[in-house]
C-alpha angles and dihedrals in degrees: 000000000000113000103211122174123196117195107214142023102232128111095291101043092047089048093056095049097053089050090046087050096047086046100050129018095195102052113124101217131184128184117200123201141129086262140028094234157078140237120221086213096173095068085051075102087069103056110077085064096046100242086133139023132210097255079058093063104036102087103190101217098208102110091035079058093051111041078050099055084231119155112227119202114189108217135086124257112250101170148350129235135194103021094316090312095114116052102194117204140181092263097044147304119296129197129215147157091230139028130201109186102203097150092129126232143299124244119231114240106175091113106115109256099007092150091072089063126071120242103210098190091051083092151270090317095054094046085051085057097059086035085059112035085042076060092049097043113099097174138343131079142289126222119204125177149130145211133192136230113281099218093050128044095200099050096094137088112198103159104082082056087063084038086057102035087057107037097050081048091063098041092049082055097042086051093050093240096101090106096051099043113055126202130224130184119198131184128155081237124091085204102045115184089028096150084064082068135241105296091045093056086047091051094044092044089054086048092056099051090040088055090048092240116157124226144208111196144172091016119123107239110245089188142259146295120194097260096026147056111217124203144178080246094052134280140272135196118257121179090188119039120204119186144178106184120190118279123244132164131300114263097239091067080075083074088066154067102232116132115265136213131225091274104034107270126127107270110231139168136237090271094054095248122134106242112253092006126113126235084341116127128179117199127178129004097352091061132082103208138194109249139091117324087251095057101130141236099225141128087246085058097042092051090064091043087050086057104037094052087045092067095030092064096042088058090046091048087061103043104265128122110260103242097168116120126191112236114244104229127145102203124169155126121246103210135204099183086253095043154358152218122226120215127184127183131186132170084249098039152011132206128185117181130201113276096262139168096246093064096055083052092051087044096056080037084063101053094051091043094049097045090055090079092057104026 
């Protein structure tokens, strides 16, 4: 019986237990992570108009688990022992055959200031703050942005920053308070949302300047004050801060010995595997992966890595040579909370269509589609 051990409980570490599970029926597998749940983090851009709440986001895992015949060990990984073979947590050491690290990223919070700003995709809590001080604004404006990480290209996630410009957009009109509260969207790029691809900044861009928001582009970000943005190109006042910094490690994979990139992150190859490590794997936002300089960090993303590291390992497990190589697609809705854009990206192709109806409903679709398997 393989011994096989996730950390984490978010897309890509349920996608690669399920994998592992349809794959083979004998595994013992065991997820650590604080909860059993997951959070459905790509509908947080529905919460500040109350489209969701946070009970419609929280999926307990119990019966997924179950059902599943998955351990579930409640702790947070703080180290690793013996080659990757021991996972030590805060609650005690576990041992395994196989380790998938799927525990996410870290965002980077060296900006000046950077308290004073609101971090939307650190979770629920931080999208019922902005819920809570858009109801309290009476007029004023609101700054979004976001920057990267400037050792590594692909540790960013921009998009939720667009979701959120546009749809607040939308619920300051549909409340009547649009005229008194303005919108500005800054970034140090003059091309913001480039890994989207041309056609989709352009689109983004045009939808900017149709929805009367106003931008700051292609300035460095010095930092923030509570009531003000400040950049190598000037400052302007904000009275509500928005921002997506870039992504790096977790701080516990200082505890170890895995391979890092240029800007923190776990080094892996196509196939999912950390490089000079045995039987270890990294998917989603902990790894550093081979691929275009767009490639996202994004659920859609860390779904195929999941995957793809599930029958990897297997095939290691039982003596083959993992060939199993995780397929590069950016795939998402930009959504606008009455109707979306979908954008699609290959390493062949890209495709950006005009913001419609029909894609805000998809999107919804999605949500209700996806949480089915854990529900």
């Amino acid at each position: 019986m393989k011994r096989i051990t996730i950390i984490g409980t978010g897309f890509a570490a349920l996608s690669a237990a399920r994998k592992l599970r349809q794959l083979d029926a004998t595994a013992e597998i065991t997820i650590i992570a604080p909860k059993p749940e997951l959070i459905f983090l790509p509908s947080l851009i529905w919460i500040p108009s109350e489209k969701r709440r946070s009970e419609d986001l929280i999926v307990p895992l119990e019966r997924f688990f179950s059902d599943n015949r998955i351990h579930f060990v409640a702790g947070e990984a703080t180290g690793l022992e013996n080659g990757g073979r021991t996972v030590v947590t805060t609650t005690s050491k576990l041992e395994n055959d196989g380790l998938i690290i799927a525990c996410g990223g870290r965002f980077i919070k060296k900006l000046p200031g950077i308290d004073h700003a609101i971090l939307p995709c650190e979770g629920i809590s931080a999208a019922e703050k902005i819920r809570d001080r858009v109801a309290a604004l009476k007029q004023g404006n609101i700054a979004l942005g976001f920057s990267g990480n400037p050792n590594e290209p692909t540790a960013m996630r921009g998009g939720p920053i667009f979701e959120f410009l546009f749809g607040l957009d939308t619920q300051l009109r549909l409340e009547g308070r649009r005229e008194q509260i303005d919108l500005t969207f800054f970034n140090p790029m003059l091309n913001p949302g480039n890994r989207l691809g041309a056609r989709a900044v352009k689109r983004l861009l045009a939808e900017m300047e149709r929805r009367g928001i106003k931008n700051h582009l292609g300035h460095k970000l010095f930092g923030f004050e509570v009531d003000r943005v400040k950049t190598e190109g000037g400052e302007f006042a904000a009275d509500l801060i928005i921002f997506m910094p870039g992504l790096t490690g977790n701080a516990w994979f200082d505890n170890t010995s895995l391979p890092r990139s240029p800007g923190g992150l776990i080094k892996a190859d196509a196939q999912c595997r950390v490089e000079g490590n045995a039987a270890v794997y990294v998917v989603g936002d902990s790894g550093s992966f081979p691929g275009p300089d767009w490639m996202p960090k994004q659920a859609h993303m860390a779904d195929l890595q999941g995957e793809a590291a599930a029958e990897n390992l297997l095939a290691e497990l039982d003596g083959k040579i993992p060939g199993k190589a995780f397929k590069v697609e950016l795939l998402c809705i930009v959504d606008s909370l009455d109707a979306g854009m979908l954008v699609r990206r290959t390493p062949d192709s890209e495709m950006a269509l005009p913001p419609i109806g029909l894609m805000h409903s998809a999107k919804a679709f999605f949500e209700s589609w996806y949480l089915r398997k854990y529900r």
